[in-house]
C-alpha positions in Angstrom: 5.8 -8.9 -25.3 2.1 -7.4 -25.3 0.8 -6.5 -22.2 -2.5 -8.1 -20.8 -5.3 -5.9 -21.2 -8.4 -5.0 -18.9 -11.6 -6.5 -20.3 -13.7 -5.2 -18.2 -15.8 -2.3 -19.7 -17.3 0.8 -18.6 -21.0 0.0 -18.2 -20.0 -3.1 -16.5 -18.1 -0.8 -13.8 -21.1 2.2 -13.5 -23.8 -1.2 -13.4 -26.8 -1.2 -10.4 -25.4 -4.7 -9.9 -21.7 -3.8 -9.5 -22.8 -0.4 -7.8 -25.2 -2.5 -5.7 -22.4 -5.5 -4.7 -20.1 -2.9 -4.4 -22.6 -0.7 -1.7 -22.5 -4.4 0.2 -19.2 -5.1 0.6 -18.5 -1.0 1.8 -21.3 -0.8 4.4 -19.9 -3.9 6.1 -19.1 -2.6 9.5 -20.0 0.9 8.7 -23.6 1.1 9.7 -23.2 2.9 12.8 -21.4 6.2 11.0 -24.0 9.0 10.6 -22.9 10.0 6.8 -23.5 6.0 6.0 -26.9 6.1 7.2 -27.4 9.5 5.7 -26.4 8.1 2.2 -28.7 4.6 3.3 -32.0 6.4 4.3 -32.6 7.2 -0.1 -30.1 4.5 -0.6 -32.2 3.9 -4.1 -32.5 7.2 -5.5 -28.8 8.0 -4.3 -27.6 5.0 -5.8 -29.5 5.7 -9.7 -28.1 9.4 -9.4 -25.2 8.6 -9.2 -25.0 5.8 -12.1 -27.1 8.7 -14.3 -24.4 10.9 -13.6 -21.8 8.1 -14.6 -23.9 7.3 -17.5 -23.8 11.1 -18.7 -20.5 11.7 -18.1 -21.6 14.4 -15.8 -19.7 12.6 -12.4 -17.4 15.1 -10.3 -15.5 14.1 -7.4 -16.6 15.8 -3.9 -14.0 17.1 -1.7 -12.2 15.8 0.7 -12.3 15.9 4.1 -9.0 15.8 6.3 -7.7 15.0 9.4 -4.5 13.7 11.0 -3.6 10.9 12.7 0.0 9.6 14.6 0.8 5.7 12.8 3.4 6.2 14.5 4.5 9.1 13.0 1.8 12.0 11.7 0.0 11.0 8.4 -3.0 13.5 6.9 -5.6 11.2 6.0 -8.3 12.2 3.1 -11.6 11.2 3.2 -13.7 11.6 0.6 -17.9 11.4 0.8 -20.1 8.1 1.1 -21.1 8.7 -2.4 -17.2 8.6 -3.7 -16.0 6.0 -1.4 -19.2 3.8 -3.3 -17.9 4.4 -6.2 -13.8 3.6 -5.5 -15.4 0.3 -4.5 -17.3 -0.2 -7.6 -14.0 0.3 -9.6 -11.4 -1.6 -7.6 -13.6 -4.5 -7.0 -13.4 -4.9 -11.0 -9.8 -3.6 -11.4 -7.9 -5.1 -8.6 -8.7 -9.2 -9.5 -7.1 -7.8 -13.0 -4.0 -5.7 -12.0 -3.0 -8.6 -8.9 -2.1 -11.0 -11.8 0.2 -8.4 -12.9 2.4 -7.9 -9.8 5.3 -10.3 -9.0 4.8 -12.0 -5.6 7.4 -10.2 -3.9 5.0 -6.8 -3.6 2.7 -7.7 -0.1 1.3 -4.3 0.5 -2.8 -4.2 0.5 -2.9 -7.9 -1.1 -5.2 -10.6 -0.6 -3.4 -13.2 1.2 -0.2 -11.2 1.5 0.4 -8.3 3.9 3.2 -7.6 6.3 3.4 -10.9 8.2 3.9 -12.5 4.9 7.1 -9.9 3.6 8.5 -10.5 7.2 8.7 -14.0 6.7 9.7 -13.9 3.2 12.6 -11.5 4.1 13.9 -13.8 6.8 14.0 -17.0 4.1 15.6 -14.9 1.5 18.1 -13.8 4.6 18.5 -17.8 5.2 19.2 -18.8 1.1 21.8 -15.6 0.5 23.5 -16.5 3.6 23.1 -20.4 2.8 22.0 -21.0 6.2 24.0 -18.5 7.8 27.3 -19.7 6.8 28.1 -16.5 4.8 27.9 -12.6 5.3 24.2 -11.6 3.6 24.3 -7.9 3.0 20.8 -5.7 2.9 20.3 -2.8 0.9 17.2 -0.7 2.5 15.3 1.8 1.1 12.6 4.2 1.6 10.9 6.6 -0.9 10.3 10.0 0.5 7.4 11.4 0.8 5.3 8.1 -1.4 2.0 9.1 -1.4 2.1 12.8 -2.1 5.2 12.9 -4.7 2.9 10.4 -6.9 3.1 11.8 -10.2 -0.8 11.7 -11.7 -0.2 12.1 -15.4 2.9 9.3 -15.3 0.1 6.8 -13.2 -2.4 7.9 -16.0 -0.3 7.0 -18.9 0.9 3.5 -16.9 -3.0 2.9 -16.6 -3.6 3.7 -20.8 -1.4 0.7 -21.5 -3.4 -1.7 -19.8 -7.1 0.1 -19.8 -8.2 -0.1 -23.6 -11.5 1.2 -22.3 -11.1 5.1 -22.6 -14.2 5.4 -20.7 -12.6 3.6 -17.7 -9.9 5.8 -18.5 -11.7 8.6 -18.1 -13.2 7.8 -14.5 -9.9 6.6 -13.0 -8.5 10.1 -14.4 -11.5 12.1 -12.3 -10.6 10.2 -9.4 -6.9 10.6 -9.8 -7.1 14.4 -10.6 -9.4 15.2 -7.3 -6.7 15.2 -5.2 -3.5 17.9 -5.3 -1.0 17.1 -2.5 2.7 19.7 -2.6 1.7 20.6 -6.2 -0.5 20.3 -9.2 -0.6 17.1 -10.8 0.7 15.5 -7.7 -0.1 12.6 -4.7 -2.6 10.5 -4.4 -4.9 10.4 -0.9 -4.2 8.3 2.2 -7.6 6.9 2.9 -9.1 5.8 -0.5 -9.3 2.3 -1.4 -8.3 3.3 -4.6 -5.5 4.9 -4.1 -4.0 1.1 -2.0 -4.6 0.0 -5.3 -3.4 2.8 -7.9 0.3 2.8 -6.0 1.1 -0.7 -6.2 0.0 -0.9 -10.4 2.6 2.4 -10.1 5.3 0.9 -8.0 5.0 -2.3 -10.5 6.9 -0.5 -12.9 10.3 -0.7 -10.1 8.9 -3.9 -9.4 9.4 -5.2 -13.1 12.4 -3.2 -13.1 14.2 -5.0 -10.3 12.8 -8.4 -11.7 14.0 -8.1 -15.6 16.9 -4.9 -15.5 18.6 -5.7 -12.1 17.7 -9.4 -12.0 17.5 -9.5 -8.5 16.1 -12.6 -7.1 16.1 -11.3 -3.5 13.8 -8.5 -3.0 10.7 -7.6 -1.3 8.7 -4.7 -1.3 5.9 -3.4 1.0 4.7 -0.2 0.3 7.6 2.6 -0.2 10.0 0.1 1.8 12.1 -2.6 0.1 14.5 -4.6 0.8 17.8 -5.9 -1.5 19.9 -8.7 -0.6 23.3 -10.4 -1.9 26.3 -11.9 -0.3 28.3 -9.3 -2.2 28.0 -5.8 -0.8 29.5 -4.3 -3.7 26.8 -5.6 -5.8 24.3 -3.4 -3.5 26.4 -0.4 -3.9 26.7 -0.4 -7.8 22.7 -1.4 -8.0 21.7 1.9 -5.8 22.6 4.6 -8.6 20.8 2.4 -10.9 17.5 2.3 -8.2 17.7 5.8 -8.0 17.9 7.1 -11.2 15.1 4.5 -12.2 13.2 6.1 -9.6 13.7 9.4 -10.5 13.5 9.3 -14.2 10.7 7.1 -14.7 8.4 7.3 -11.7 9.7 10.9 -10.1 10.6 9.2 -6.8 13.2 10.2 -4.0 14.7 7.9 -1.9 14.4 9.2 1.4 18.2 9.9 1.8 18.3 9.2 6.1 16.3 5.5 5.2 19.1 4.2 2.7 21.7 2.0 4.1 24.0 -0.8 3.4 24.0 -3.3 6.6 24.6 -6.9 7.1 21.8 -9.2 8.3 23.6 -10.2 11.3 24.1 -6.5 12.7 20.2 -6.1 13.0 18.1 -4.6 10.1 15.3 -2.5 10.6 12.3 -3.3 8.5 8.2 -3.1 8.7 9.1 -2.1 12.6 10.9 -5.1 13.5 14.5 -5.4 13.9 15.7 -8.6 12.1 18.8 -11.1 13.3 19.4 -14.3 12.0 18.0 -16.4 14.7 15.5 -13.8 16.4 13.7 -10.2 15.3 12.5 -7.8 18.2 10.0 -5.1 17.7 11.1 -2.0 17.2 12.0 0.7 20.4 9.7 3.1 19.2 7.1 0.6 17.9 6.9 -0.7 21.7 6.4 2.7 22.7 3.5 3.3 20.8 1.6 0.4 21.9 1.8 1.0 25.7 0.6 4.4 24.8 -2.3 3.3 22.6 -3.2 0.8 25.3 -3.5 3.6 27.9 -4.9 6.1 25.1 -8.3 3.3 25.2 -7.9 2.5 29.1 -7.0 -1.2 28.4 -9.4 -2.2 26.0 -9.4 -5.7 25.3 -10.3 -6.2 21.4 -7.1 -3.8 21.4 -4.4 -5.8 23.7 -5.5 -9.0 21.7 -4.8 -7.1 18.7 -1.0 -6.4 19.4 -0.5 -9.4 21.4 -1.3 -10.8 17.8 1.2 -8.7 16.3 3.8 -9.4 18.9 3.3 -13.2 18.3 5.1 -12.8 15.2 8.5 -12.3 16.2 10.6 -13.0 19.8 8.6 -10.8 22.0 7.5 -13.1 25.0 8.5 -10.2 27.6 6.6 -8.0 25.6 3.7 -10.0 25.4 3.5 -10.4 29.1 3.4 -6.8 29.8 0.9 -6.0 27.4 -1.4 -8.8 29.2 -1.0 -6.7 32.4 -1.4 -3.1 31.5 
């Protein structure tokens, strides 16, 4: 079967009036950052030189700047200039209504109208129908790829992209913006921080995705990210499909399974997942994911926009206790 193909052209992308939609949608909430209004104060004649570099082929990607940051544990974050950030907008606002249509519904990371909420509660159903209401043992097979972001490999993305981009134009952009960014190696990773990139690794982590769908036939999955999820009342079904993940992994994406973040559980012992423990009739946030909240709350002396925030998050599993703390700290 033919795969669908982007119709979407080049000078559509590189337009003033995708450019221009596409500067609206970025500076929402941005205005107050001094490289923003830098880039805003010859908005205009930044905006045309950059579509006359598009135009002449003559685009380069800036460097990045980095920093660190704890989430909870350390992530190096890569942030490219206003200029570049414009343009990732300008593509993925075309691409991403295209390559959503192409993922199956059990991938929820950076998704419109899916996120992690949404994989929770799907895991907990598909928990429910393999156990057949809890009657029966449901095992889970977890796993984690090491290292996602920086072990992407850029010329297996590129070709993934060549058989759905018939534009070799388009092709040619998405490849500068791939190639601008080297992580343990060359031709490797992909940046934490563009909007591009939330959308580059799920088109790559489709391929798995199909594979689990079609090859492994597995009805009960869910993905968010580098973490999924596997279940089956048989556990020996989970142990004969993990050799097949990982050479799948390996041999056509050039993915590791983090070998410390694979196990074999059943649902009833507790499964950690998305930073929530699961059990079949509660799930409990995770010890260090408490941790991390009480110090963020101190880290901002209390703030309120930031205790609503978690007591949002906590409202999502059996965390009343919780809750009540985080109201008083």
């Amino acid at each position: 079967m033919a795969k669908s193909q982007l119709g979407a052209s080049y000078e559509h992308i590189i337009s003033l009036e995708n450019i221009l939609e596409a500067w609206r949608e970025f500076v929402r909430g941005k205005r107050g950052r001094k490289d923003v209004q830098q880039f805003e104060l010859r908005l205009t004649s930044n905006v045309l030189a950059l579509q006359l570099d598009l135009r002449n082929k003559t685009y380069a990607h800036s460097a990045y700047e980095a920093f660190s940051i704890s989430d909870p544990k350390p992530r190096s974050i890569h942030k490219a200039s206003v200029r570049d950030r414009l343009l990732h907008h300008a593509l993925y606002r075309i691409l991403y209504p295209f390559f959503d249509k192409t993922f199956i519904a059990s991938s929820y990371s950076c998704r419109k109208e899916k996120g992690t909420h949404k994989a929770l509660d799907h895991f907990r159903r598909l928990a429910y129908q393999v156990s057949r209401n809890h009657t029966r043992t449901a095992w889970v097979l977890k796993c984690d790829v090491r290292k996602f972001f920086a072990s992407i490999n850029q010329a297996r993305l590129i070709r993934i992209l060549e058989g759905r981009i018939p534009d070799r134009d388009v092709l040619w952009l998405l490849t500068q913006i791939i190639t601008s960014f080297q992580s343990t190696g060359n031709g490797l990773g992909l940046p934490l921080g563009n909007l591009t990139s939330q959308l580059l690794v799920n088109i790559y982590m489709n391929e798995f995705d199909q594979f689990v769908k079609h090859t492994l036939k597995s009805k009960a999955y869910v993905r968010y990210s580098d973490d999924f999820v596997l279940l089956s009342s048989d556990k020996v079904e989970l142990e004969n499909l993990l050799p097949r993940i990982r050479d799948f992994l390996w041999d056509d994406l050039h993915l590791v399974l983090h070998s410390d973040k694979v196990f074999i559980k059943t649902f009833a012992s507790g499964v950690d997942f998305l930073g929530w423990v699961h059990f079949p009739d509660h799930r409990t946030l995770r010890t260090s994911s408490k941790r991390r909240i009480f110090r963020r709350i101190k880290q901002v002396d209390g703030k309120e926009s930031t205790v609503q925030s978690y007591l949002g998050l906590l409202s999502h599993g059996n965390a009343y206790k919780l809750r009540e703390q985080v109201k008083i700290s």
